[in-house]
C-alpha positions as CSV (number, residue, x, y, z in Angstrom):
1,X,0.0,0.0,0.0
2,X,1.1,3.7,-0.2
3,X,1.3,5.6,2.2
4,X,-0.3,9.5,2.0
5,X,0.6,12.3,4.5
6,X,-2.2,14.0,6.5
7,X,-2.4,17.2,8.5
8,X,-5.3,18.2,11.0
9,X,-5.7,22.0,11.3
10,X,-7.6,24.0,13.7
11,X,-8.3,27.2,14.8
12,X,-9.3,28.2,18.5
13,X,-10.5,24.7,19.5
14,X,-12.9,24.2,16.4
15,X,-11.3,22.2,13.6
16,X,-11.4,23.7,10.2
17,X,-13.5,22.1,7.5
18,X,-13.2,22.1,3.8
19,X,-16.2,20.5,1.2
20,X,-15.9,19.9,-2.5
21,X,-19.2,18.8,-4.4
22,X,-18.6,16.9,-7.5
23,X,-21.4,18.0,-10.1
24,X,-21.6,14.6,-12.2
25,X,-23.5,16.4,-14.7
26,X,-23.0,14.8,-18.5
27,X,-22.9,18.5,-19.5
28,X,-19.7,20.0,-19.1
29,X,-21.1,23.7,-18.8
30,X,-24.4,25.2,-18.8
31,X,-27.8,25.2,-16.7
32,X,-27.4,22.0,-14.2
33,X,-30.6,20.7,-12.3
34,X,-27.6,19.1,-10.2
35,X,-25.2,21.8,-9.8
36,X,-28.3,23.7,-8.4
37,X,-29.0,21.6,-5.6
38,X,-25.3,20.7,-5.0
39,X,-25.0,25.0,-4.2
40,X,-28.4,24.5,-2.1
41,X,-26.2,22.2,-0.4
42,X,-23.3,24.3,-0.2
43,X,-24.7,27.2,1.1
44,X,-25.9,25.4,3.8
45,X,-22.5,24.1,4.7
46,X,-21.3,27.7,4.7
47,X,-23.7,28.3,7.3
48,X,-22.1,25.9,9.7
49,X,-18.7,27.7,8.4
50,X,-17.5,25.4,6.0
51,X,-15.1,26.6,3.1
52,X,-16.7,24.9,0.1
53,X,-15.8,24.2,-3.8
54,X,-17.6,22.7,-6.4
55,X,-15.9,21.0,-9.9
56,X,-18.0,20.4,-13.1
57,X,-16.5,17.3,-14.0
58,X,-17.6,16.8,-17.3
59,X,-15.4,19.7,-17.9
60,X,-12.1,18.0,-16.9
61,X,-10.7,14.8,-18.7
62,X,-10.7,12.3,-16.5
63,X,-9.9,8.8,-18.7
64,X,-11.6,5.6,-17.5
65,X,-9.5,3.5,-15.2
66,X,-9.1,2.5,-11.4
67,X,-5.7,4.1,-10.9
68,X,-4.9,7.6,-9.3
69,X,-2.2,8.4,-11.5
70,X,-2.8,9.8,-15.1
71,X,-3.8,7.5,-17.6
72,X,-2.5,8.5,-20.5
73,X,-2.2,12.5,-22.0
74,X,-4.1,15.1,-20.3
75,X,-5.6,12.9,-17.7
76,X,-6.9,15.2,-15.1
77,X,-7.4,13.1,-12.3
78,X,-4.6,13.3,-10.7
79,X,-5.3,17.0,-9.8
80,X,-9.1,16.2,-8.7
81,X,-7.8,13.8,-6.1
82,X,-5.4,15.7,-4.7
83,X,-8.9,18.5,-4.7
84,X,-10.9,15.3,-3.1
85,X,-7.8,14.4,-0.8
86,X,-7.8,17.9,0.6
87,X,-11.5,17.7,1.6
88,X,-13.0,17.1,5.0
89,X,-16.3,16.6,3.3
90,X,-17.3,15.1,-0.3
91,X,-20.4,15.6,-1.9
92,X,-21.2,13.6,-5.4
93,X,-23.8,14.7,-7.1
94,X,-25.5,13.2,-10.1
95,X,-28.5,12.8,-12.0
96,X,-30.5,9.7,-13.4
97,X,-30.3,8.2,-16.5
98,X,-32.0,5.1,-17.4
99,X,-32.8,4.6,-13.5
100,X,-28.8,4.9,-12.3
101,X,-26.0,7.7,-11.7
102,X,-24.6,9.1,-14.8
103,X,-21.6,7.7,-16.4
104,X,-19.4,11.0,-15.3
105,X,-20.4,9.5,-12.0
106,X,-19.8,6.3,-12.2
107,X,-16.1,6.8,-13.8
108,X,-15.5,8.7,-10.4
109,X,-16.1,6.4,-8.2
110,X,-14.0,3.7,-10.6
111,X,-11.1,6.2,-10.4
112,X,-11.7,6.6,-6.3
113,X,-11.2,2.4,-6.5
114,X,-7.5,3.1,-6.1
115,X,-8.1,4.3,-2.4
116,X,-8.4,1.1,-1.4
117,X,-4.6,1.0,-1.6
118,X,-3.8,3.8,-0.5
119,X,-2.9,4.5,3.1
120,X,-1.9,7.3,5.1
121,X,1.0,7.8,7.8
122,X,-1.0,5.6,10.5
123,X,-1.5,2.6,8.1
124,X,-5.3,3.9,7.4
125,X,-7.1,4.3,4.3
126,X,-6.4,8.1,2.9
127,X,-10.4,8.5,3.0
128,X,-11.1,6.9,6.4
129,X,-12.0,10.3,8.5
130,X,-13.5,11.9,5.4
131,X,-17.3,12.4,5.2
132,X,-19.1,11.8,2.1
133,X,-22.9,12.6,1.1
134,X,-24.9,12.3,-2.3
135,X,-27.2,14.8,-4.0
136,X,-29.5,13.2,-7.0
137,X,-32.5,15.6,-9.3
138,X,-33.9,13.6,-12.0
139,X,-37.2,13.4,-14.1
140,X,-37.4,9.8,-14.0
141,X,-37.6,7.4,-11.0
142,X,-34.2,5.9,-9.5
143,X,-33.6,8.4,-6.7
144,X,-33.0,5.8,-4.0
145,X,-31.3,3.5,-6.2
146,X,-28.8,6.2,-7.6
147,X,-28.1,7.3,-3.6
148,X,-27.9,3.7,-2.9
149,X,-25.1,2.8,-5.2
150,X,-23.1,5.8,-4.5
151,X,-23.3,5.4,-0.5
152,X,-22.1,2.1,-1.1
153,X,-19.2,3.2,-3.4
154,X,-17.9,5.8,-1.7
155,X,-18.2,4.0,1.8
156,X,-15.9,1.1,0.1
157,X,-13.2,3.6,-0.5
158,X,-13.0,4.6,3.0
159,X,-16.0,7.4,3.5
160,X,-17.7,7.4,5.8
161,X,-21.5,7.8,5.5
162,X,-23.5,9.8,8.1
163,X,-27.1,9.5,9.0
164,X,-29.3,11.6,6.5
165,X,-26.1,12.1,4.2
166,X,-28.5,12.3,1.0
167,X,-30.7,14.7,-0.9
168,X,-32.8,14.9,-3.9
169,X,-35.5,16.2,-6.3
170,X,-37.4,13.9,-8.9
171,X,-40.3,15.4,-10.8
172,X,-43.2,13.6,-12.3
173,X,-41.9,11.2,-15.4
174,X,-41.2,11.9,-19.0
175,X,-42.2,15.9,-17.5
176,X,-40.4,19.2,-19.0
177,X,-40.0,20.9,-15.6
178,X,-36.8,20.4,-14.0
179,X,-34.9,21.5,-10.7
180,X,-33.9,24.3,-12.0
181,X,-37.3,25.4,-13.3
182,X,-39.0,25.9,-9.7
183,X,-39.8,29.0,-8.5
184,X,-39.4,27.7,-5.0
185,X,-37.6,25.0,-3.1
186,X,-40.2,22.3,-2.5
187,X,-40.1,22.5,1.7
188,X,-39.4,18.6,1.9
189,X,-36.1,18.8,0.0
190,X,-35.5,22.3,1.8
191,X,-35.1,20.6,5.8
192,X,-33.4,17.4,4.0
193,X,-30.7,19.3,2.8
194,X,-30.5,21.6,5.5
195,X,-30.5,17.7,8.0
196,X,-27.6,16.3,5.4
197,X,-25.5,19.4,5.9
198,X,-25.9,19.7,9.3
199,X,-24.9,15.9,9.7
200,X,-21.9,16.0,7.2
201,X,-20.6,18.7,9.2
202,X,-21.1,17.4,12.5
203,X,-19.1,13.9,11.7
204,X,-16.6,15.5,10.0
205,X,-15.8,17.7,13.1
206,X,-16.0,14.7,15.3
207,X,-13.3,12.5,13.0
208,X,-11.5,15.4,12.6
209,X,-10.8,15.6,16.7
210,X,-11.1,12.2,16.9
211,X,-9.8,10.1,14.2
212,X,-10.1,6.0,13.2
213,X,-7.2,3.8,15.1
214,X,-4.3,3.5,13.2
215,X,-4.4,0.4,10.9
């Protein structure tokens, strides 16, 4: 395994926290159901004074494979991981297609594979006091089973998954409105985002001051 330096910061007693959403979106710029409840997400996080980023990647090459260095030319991995390594608090968002994560999504989590040997200077995985949570919008059903099989990605690689760690927005099937069409944030999704952040934020602050055994 290799082994990764850490550092834990903190200022006054209260441990910094940094969050990075991952907007899975298949397009690489323009209007994003996703990206707009991914910012919901954020600004809540800023609210419990969280320094926060968010990456398109659809607008970075990242080539298929289940290695963290570069594979082949241009391969902008490399970079992102050292921008998901740096993170207290993960956030992938994506929307349906055909029922599951998109493919942008799903070539994350294959590149995040190469976590699992990857360890840091206590003989732990590089993720293990990271917090990860999901955000899903869709116009088709496959909500839960998109959250499902990203919790259970990400918590392979070394996340760990608090309660509540999930949001999302579905509209009626095979229906023009989207997300980012509402005039207003439907209240249920409203306290379910405001519950994940508040819950990222909590267990990150807690395996921040009080990290995994060494392996």
């Amino acid at each position: 395994m290799t082994a990764i330096a850490g550092s834990t910061p903190s200022v006054g007693g209260m441990s910094e926290l940094a969050a990075i959403a991952l907007n899975c979106s298949l397009k690489a710029e323009g209007p994003s159901n996703t990206e707009v409840l991914l910012r919901q997400v954020l600004d809540e996080l800023e609210g419990h004074d969280v320094t926060t980023d968010i990456v398109r990647v659809a607008a970075r090459t990242i080539h298929p494979g289940v290695l963290s260095e570069a594979q082949g030319p241009g391969d902008a991995w490399p970079e992102l991981r050292e921008q998901i390594l740096a993170s207290d608090i993960v956030i992938l968002g994506t929307p349906v297609w055909l029922g599951n994560p998109s493919s942008i999504c799903r070539r994350v989590l294959e590149r995040m594979d190469a976590f699992l040997a990857e360890t840091d200077d206590d003989g732990r995985m590089i993720t293990m006091d990271k917090v990860a949570g999901v955000v899903v919008t869709g116009n088709e059903d496959g909500a839960h089973n998109s959250i499902a099989q990203c919790y259970q990605g990400l918590a392979d690689v070394g996340f760990t998954i608090p309660a509540n760690a999930a949001t999302y927005w579905v509209g009626e099937a095979m229906q023009p409105v989207d997300y980012g069409d509402l005039d207003e944030t439907p209240a249920n999704v409203a306290s379910t985002t405001a519950m994940m952040a508040a819950n990222l934020v909590h267990v990150a602050r807690l395996l921040k001051e009080h990290p995994y055994p060494a392996g």
